[in-house]
C-alpha positions as CSV (number, residue, x, y, z in Angstrom):
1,X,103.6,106.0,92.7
2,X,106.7,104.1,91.5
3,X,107.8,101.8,94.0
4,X,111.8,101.1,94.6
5,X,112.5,97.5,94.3
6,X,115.4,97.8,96.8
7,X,113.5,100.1,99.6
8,X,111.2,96.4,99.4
9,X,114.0,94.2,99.6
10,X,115.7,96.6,102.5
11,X,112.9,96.1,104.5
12,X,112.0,92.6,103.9
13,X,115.4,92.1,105.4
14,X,115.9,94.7,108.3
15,X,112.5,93.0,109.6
16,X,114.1,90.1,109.6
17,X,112.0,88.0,107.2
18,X,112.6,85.2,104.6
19,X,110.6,85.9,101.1
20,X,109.1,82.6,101.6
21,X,107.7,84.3,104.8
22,X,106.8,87.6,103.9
23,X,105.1,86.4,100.6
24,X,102.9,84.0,102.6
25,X,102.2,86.6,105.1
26,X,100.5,89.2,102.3
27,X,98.9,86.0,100.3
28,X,101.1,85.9,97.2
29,X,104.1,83.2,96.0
30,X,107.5,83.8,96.8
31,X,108.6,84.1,93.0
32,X,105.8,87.5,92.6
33,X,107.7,89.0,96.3
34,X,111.5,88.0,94.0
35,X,109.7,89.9,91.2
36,X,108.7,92.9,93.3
37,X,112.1,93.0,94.8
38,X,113.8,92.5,91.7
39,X,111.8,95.5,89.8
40,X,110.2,93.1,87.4
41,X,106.5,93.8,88.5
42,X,104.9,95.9,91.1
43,X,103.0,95.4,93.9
44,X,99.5,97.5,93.7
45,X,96.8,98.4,96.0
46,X,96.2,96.1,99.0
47,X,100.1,93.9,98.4
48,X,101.4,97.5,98.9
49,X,99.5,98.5,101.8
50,X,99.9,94.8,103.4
51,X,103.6,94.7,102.8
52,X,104.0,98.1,104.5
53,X,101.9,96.8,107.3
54,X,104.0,93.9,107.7
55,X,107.1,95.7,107.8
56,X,105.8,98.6,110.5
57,X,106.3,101.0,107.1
58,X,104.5,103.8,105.7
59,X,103.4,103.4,101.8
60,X,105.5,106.5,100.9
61,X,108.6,104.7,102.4
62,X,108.7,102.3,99.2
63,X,108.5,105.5,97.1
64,X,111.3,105.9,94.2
65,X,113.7,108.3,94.6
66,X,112.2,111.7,92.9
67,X,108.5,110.6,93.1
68,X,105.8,112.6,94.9
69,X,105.1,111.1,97.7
């Protein structure tokens, strides 16, 4: 699955939550969460599954456009 950096940033923010807080809630620095949001790496496995946790989200939510969910 490709993820959409801004579907991560969108929900980072609708939850109401700083980087600085939502990287330290799924165990990672706030510079990887910039990179996620920014496009410039992506989050795999259990950062996926944690960040969609976090954020009362499904996985498939973070799904680029045109992908199969």
């Amino acid at each position: 699955m490709t993820v959409d950096p801004k579907a991560l940033r969108q929900a980072r923010l609708n939850f109401g939550l700083t980087r600085e807080q939502a990287a330290e809630a799924v165990g990672v620095d706030a510079k990887t969460l910039a990179a996620w949001e920014q496009g410039e790496k992506t989050p795999r496995g259990r950062h996926l599954v944690w960040l969609a946790g976090l954020y009362g989200r499904h996985i498939d939510d973070f799904a680029a456009k045109g992908e199969p969910q």
